[in-house]
MIDOSE-1310 file (N, C-alpha, C; in nm, 2 decimals, decimal comma, always signed):
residues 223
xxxx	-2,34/-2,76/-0,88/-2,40/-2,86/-0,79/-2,33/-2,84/-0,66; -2,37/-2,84/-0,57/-2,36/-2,82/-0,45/-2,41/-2,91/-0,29; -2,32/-2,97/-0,22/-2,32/-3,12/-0,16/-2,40/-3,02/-0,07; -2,50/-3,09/+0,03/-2,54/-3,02/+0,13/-2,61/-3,13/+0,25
xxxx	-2,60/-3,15/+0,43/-2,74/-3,21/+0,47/-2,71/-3,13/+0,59; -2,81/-3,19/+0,63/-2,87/-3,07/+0,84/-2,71/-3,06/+0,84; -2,67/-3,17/+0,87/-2,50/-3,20/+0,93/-2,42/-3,11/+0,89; -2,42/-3,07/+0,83/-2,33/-3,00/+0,72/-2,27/-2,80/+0,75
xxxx	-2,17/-2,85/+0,74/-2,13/-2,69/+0,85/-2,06/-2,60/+0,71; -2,06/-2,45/+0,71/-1,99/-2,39/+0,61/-1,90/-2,29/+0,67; -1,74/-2,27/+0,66/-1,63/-2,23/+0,69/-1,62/-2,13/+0,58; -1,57/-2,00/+0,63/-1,53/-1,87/+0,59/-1,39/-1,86/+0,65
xxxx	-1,30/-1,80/+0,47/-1,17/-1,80/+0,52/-1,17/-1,63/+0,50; -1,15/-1,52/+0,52/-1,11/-1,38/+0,46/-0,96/-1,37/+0,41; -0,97/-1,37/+0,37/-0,84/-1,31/+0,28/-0,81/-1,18/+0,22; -0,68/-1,13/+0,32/-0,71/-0,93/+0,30/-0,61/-0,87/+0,16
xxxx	-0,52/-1,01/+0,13/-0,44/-1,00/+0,02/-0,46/-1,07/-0,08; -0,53/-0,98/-0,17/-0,57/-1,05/-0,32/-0,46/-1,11/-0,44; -0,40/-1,11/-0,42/-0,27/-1,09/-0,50/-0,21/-1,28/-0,51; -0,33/-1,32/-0,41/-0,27/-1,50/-0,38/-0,37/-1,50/-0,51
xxxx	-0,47/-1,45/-0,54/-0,54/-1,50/-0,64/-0,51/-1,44/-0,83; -0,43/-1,48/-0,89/-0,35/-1,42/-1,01/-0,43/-1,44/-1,09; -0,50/-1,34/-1,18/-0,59/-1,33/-1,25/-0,49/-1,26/-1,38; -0,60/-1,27/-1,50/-0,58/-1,15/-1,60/-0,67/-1,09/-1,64
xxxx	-0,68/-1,03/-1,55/-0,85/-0,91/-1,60/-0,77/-0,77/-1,62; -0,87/-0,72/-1,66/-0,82/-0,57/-1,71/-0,77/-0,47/-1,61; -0,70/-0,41/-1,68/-0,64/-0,25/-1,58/-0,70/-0,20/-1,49; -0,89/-0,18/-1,57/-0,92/-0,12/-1,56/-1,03/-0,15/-1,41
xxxx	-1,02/-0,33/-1,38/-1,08/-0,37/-1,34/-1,00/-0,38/-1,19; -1,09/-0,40/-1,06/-0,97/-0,36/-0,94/-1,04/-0,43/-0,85; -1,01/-0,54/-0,77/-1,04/-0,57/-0,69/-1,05/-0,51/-0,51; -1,22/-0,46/-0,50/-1,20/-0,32/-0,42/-1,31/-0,41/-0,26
xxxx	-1,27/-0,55/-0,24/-1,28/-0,62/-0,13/-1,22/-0,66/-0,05; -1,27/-0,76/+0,06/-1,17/-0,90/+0,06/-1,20/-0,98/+0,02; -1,14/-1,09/+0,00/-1,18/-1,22/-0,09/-1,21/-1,30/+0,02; -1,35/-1,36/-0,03/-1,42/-1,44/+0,13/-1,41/-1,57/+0,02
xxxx	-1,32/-1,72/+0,10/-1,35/-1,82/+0,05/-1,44/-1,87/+0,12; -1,55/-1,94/+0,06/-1,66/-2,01/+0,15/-1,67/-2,17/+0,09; -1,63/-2,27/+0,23/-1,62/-2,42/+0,18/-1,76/-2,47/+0,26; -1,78/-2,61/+0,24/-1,85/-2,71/+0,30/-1,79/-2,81/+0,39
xxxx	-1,86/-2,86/+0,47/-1,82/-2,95/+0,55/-1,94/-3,04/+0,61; -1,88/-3,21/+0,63/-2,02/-3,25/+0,71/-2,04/-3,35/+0,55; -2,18/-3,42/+0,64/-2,20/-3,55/+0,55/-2,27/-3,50/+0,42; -2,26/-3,50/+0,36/-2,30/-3,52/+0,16/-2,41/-3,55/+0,15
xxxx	-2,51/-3,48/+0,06/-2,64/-3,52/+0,01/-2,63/-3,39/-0,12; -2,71/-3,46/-0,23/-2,64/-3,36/-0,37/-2,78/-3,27/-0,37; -2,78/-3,15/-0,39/-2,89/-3,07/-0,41/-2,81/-2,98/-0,58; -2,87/-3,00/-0,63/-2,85/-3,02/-0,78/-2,91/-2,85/-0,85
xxxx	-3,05/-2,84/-0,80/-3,06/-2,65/-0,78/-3,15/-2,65/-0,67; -3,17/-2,48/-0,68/-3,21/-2,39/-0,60/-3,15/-2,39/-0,48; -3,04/-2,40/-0,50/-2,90/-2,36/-0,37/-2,88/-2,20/-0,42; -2,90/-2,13/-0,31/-2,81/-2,00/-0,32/-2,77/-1,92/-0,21
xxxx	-2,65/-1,88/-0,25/-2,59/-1,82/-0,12/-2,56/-1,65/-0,12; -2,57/-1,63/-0,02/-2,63/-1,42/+0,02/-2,50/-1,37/+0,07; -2,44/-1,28/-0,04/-2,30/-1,24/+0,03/-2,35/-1,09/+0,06; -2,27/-1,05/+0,13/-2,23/-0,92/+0,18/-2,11/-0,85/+0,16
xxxx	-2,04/-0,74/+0,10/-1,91/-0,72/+0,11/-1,90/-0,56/+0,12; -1,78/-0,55/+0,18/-1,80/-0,36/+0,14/-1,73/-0,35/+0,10; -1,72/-0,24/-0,01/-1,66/-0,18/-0,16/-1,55/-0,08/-0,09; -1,46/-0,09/-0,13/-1,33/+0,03/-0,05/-1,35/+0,14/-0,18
xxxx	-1,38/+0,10/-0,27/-1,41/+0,23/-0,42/-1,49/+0,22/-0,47; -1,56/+0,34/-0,48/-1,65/+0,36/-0,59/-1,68/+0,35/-0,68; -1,77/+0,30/-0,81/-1,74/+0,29/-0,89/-1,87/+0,18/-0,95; -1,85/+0,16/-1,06/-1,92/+0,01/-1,13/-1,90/-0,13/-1,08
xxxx	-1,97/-0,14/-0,92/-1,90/-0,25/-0,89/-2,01/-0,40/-0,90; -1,95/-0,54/-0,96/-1,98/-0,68/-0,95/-1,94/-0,76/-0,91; -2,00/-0,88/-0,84/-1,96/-0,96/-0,74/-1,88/-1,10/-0,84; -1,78/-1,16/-0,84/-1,66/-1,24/-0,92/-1,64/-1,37/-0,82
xxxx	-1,66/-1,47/-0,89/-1,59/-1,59/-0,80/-1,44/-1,62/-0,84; -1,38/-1,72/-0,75/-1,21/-1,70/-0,86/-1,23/-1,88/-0,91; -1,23/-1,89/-1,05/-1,20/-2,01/-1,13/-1,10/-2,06/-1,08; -1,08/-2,15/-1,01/-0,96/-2,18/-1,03/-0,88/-2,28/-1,15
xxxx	-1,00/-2,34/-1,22/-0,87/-2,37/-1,38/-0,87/-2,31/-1,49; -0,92/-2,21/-1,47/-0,86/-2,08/-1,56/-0,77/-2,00/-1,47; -0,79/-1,98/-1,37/-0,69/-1,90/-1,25/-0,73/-1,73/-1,35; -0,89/-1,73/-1,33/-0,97/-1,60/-1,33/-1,02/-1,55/-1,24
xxxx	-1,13/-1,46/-1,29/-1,25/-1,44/-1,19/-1,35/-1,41/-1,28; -1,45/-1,51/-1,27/-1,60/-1,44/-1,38/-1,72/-1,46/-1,27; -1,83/-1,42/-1,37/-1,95/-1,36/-1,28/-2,05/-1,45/-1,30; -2,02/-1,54/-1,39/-2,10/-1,69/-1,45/-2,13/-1,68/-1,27
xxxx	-2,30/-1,75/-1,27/-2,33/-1,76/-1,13/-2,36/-1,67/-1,01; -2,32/-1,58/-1,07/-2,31/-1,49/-0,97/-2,41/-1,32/-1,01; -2,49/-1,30/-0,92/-2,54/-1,13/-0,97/-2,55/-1,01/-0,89; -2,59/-0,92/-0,89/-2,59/-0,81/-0,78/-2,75/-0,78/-0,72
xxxx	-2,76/-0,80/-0,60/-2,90/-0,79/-0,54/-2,92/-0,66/-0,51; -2,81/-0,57/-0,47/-2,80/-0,47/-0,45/-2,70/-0,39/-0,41; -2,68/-0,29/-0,40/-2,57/-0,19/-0,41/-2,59/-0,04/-0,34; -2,49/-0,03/-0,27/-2,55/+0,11/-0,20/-2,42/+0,21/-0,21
xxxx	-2,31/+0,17/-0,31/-2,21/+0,25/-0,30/-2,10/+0,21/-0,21; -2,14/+0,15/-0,11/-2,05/+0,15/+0,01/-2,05/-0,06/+0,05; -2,18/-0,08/+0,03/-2,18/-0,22/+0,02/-2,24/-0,32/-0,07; -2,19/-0,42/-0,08/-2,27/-0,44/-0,23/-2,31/-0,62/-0,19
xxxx	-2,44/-0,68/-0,24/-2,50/-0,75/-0,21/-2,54/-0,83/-0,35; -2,47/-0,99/-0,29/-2,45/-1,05/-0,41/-2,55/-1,20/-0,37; -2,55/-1,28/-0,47/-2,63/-1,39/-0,50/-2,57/-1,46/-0,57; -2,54/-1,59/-0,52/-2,44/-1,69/-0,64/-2,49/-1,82/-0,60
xxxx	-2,47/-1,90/-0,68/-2,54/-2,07/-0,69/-2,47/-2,17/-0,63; -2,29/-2,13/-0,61/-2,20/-2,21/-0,57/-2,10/-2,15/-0,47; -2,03/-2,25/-0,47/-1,93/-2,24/-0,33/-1,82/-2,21/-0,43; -1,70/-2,12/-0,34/-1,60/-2,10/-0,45/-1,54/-1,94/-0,30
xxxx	-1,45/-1,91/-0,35/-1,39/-1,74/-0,33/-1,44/-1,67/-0,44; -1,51/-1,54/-0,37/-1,59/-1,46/-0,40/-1,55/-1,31/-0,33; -1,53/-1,23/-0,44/-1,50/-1,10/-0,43/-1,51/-0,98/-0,47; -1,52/-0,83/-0,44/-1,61/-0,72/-0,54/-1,51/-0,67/-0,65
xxxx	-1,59/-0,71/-0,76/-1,48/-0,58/-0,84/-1,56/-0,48/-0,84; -1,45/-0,37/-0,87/-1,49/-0,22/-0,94/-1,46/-0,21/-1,08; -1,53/-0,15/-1,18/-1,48/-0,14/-1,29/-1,49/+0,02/-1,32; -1,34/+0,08/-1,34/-1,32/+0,22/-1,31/-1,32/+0,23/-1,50
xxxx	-1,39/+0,35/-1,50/-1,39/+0,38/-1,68/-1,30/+0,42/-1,74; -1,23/+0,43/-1,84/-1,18/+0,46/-1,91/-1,16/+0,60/-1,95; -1,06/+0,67/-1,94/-1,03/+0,82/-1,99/-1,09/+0,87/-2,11; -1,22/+0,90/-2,21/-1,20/+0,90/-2,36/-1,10/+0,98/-2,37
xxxx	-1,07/+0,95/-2,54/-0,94/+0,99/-2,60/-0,92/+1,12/-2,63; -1,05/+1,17/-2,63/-1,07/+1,31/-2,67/-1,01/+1,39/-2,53; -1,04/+1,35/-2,40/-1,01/+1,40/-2,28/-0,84/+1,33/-2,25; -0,75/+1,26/-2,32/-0,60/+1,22/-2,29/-0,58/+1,34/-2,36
xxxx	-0,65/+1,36/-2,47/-0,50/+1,47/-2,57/-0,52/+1,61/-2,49; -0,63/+1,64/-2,42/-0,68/+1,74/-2,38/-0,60/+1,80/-2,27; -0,58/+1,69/-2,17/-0,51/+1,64/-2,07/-0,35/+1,67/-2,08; -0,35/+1,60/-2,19/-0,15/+1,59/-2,25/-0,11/+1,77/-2,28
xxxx	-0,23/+1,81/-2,36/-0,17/+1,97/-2,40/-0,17/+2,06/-2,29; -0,24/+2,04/-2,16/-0,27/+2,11/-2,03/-0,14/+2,10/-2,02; -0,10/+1,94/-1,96/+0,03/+1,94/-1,89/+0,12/+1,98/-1,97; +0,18/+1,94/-2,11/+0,25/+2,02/-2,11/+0,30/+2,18/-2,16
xxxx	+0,17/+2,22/-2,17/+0,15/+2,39/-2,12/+0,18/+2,41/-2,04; +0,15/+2,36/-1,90/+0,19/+2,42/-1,77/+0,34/+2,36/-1,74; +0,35/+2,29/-1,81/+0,54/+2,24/-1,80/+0,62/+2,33/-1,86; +0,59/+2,37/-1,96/+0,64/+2,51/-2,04/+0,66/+2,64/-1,97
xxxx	+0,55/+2,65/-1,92/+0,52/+2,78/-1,88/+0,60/+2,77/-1,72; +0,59/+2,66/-1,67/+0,71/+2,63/-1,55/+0,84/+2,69/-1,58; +0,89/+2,61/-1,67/+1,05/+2,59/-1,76/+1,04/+2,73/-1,74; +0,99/+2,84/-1,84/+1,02/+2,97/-1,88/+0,99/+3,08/-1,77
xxxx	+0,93/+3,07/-1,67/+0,93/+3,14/-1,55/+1,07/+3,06/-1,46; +1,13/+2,99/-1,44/+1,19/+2,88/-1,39/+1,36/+2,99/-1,48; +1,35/+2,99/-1,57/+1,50/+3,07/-1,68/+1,49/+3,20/-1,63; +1,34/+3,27/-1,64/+1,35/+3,41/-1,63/+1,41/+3,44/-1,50
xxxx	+1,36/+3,33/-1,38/+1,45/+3,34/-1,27/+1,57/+3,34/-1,24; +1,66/+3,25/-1,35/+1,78/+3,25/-1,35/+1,87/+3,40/-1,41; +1,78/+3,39/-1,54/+1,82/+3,55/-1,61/+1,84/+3,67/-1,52; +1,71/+3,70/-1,41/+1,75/+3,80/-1,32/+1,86/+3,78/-1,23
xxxx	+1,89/+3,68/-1,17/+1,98/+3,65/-1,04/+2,12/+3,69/-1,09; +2,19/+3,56/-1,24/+2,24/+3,53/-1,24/+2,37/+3,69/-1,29; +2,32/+3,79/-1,37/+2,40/+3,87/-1,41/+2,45/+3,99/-1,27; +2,32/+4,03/-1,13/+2,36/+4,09/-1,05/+2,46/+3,99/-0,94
xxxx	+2,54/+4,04/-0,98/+2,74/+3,97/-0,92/+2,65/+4,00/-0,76; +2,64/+4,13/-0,68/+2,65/+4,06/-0,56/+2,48/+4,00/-0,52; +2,39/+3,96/-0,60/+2,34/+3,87/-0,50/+2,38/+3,70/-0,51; +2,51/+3,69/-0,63/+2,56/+3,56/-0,68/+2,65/+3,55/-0,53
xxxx	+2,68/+3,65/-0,50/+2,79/+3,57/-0,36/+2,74/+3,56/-0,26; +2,58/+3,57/-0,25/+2,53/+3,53/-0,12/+2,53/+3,38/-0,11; +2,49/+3,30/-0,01/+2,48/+3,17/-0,02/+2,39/+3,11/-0,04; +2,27/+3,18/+0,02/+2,17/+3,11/-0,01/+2,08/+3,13/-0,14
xxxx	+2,11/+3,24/-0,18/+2,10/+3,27/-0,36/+2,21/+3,18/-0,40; +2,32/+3,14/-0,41/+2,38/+3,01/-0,48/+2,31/+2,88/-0,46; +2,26/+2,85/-0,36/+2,17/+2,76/-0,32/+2,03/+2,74/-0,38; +1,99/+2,85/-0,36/+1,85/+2,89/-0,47/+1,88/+2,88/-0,64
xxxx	+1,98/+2,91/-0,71/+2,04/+2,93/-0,86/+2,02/+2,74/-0,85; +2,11/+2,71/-0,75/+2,14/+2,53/-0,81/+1,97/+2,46/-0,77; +1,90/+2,52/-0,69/+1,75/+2,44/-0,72/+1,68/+2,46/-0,78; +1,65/+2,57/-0,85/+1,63/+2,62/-0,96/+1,67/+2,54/-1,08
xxxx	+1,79/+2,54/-1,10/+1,82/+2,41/-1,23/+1,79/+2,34/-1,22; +1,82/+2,28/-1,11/+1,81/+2,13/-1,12/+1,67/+2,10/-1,17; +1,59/+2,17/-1,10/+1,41/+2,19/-1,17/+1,35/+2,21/-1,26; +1,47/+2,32/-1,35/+1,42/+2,31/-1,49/+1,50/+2,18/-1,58
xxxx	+1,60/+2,12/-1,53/+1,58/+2,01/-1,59/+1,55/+1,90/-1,59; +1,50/+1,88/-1,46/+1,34/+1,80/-1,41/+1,24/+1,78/-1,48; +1,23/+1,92/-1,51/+1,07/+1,93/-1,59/+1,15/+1,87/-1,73; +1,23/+1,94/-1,82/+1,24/+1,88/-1,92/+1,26/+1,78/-1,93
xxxx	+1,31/+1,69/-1,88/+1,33/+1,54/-1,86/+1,20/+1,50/-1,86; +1,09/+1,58/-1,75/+0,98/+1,51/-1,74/+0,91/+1,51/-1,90; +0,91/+1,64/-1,93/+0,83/+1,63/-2,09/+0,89/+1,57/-2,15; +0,97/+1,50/-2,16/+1,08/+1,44/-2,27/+1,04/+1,27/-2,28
xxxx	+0,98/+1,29/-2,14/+0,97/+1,13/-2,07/+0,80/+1,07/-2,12; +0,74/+1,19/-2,14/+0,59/+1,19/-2,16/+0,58/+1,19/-2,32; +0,67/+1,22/-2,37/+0,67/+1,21/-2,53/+0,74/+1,12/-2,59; +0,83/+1,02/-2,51/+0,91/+0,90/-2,56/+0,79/+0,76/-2,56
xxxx	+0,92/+0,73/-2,64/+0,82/+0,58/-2,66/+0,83/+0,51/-2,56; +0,68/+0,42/-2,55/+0,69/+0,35/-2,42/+0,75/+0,20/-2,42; +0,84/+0,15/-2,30/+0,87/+0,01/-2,31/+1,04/+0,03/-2,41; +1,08/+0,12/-2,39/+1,19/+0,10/-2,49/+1,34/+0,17/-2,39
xxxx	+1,48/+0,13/-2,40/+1,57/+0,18/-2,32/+1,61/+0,32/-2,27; +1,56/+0,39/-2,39/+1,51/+0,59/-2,37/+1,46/+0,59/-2,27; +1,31/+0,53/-2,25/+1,20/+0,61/-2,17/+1,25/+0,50/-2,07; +1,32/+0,40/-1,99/+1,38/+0,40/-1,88/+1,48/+0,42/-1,82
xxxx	+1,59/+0,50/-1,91/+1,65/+0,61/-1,87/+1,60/+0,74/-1,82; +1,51/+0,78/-1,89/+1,45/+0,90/-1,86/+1,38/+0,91/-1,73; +1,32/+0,75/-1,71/+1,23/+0,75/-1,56/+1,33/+0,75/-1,46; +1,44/+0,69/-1,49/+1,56/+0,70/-1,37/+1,61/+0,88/-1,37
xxxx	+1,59/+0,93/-1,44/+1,66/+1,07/-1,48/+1,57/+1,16/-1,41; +1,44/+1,14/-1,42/+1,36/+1,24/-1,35/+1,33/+1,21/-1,20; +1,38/+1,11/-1,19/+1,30/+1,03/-1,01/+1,45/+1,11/-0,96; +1,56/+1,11/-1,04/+1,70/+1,14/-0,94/+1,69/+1,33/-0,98
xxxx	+1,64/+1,37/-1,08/+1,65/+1,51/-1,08/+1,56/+1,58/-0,93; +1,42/+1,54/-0,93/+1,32/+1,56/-0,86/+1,42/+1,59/-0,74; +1,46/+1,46/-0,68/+1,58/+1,39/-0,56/+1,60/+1,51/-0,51; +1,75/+1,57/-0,64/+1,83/+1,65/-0,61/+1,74/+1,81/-0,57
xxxx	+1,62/+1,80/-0,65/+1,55/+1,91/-0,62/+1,54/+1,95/-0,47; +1,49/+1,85/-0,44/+1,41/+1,79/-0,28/+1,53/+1,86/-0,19; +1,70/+1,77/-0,22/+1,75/+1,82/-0,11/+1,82/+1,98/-0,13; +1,85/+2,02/-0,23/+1,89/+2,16/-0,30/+1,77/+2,24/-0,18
xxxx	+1,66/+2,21/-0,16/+1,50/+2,31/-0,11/+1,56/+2,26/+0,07; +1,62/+2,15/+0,11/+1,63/+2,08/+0,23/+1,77/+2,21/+0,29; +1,88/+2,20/+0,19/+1,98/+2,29/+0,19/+1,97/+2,46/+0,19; +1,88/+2,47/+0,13/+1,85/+2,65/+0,14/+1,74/+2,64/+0,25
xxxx	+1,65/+2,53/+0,33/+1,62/+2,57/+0,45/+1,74/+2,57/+0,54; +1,85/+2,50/+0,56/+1,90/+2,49/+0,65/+1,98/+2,64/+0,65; +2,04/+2,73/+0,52/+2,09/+2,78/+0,52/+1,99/+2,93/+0,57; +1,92/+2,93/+0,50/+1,79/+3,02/+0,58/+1,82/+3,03/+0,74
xxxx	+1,78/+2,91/+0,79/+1,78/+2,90/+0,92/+1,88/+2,94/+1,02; +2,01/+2,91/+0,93/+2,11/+2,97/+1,01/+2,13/+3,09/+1,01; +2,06/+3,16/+0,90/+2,08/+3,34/+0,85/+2,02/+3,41/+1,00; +1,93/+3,35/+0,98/+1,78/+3,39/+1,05/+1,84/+3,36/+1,22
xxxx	+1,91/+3,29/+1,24/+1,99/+3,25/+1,41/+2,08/+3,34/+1,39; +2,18/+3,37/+1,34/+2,26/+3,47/+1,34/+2,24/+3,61/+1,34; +2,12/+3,63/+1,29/+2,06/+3,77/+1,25/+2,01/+3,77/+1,44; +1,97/+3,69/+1,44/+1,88/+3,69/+1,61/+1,98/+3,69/+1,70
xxxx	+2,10/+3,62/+1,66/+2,17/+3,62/+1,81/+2,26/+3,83/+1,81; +2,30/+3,79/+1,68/+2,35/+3,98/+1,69/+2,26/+4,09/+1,78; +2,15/+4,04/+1,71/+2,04/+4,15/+1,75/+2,03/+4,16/+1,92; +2,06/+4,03/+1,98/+2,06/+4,01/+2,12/+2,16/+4,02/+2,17
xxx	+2,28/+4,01/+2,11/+2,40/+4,08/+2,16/+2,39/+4,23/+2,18; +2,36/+4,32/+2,09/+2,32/+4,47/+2,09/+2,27/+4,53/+2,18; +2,16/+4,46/+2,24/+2,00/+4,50/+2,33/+2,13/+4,42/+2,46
C-alpha cells in the first residue's frame, strides 16, 4: 500500500556504500549497484493498487542480475514485489509496487565440483613443478664455490628459498583444514614468506644496479 495525492513529492537518497544495509544473502550473491532509497512526502490519500514505480540502475558486473528491495524487519533483501523489465548487461530495468531501498544484485554461479578438483590438481601441479625447477636451481649454483662468492648470486640462492618455501607453505595451506589454528598460521606463513620474497628480488635489483654502475664508471675511466 502506498500513500499518494497531486501534493505529494518523492525524494531519492543514493547510497554508494552498501554495507549500511546488512543482509544474509549468499556468497554468491553481490550487490553490483547503488542502493537508491525512494520516500514519499506531502499530503496522504491511500492507493491500495496499481501503484508502480520504474527504476533504472547500472550493473558494475556481469552476470544474472535482479532488482531487491532491503526489508527492513528481517534486515534482508528479497524480490517479493519487485521484477526485471529489462536488462541489457550494463543496465537493468526494474518494476516494483512499493517504496522501500532498491538495489541490483548479481548472482555469480557457482564453480561445479567437477571443475574445483580439476582446478586444485592444475594448481598444485604447477606448484610442484615450480618447487622442483626452483631446487634444480639451487643444485646447480650451490656446489660451483666461485659463483657462491659473488653477491648477487648469494642474493639470488636466498630468493630462491625463500620461494621454494613459499610455495610449499602455499600447498600446505591449500590442503589444511579450514577455520582451524594450522591453516592460520600457515596464512600468516605464506603472506610473510611471499614478503621476504618481494624484498630478497628488491635487493638483487639494487645489487645488479650497482654491478652495472661500476662496470660503467671503469669503462669511462679507461676511454
Amino acid at each position: 500500500m502506498v500513500s499518494i495525492t497531486q501534493n505529494s513529492t518523492f525524494s531519492t537518497i543514493v547510497y554508494h556504500n552498501s554495507k549500511l544495509f546488512e543482509s544474509q544473502s549468499s556468497r554468491t550473491d553481490l550487490i553490483t549497484s547503488e542502493v537508491f532509497s525512494i520516500k514519499l512526502h506531502g499530503e496522504e490519500k491511500e492507493v491500495k493498487e496499481g501503484f508502480n514505480i520504474d527504476l533504472t540502475m547500472k550493473v558494475l558486473l556481469g552476470g544474472t542480475a535482479e532488482c531487491r528491495w532491503y526489508d527492513t524487519e528481517r534486515s534482508a533483501w528479497s524480490t517479493r514485489g519487485c521484477h526485471v523489465t529489462a536488462y541489457t548487461g550494463e543496465l537493468l530495468h526494474c518494476q516494483c509496487n512499493h517504496l522501500t531501498s532498491f538495489a541490483a544484485f548479481t548472482s555469480l554461479s557457482e564453480v561445479p565440483e567437477g571443475h574445483k578438483q580439476t582446478q586444485s590438481v592444475i594448481t598444485t601441479l604447477l606448484f610442484v613443478l615450480s618447487i622442483i625447477t626452483l631446487v634444480f636451481t639451487l643444485l646447480v649454483y650451490i656446489p660451483i664455490r666461485s659463483f657462491r662468492k659473488r653477491l648477487i648470486v648469494q642474493v639470488e640462492l636466498m630468493e630462491v628459498t625463500a620461494l621454494i618455501l613459499a610455495n610449499i607453505t602455499f600447498l600446505t595451506l591449500a590442503h589444511a583444514q579450514h577455520q582451524s589454528p594450522v591453516c592460520t598460521g600457515l596464512v600468516f606463513g605464506v603472506q610473510y614468506l611471499y614478503l621476504v620474497t618481494i624484498a630478497w628480488s628488491l635487493v638483487a635489483a639494487l645489487v645488479f644496479y650497482r654491478q652495472v654502475r661500476t662496470e660503467f664508471s671503469i669503462s669511462t675511466s679507461l676511454l
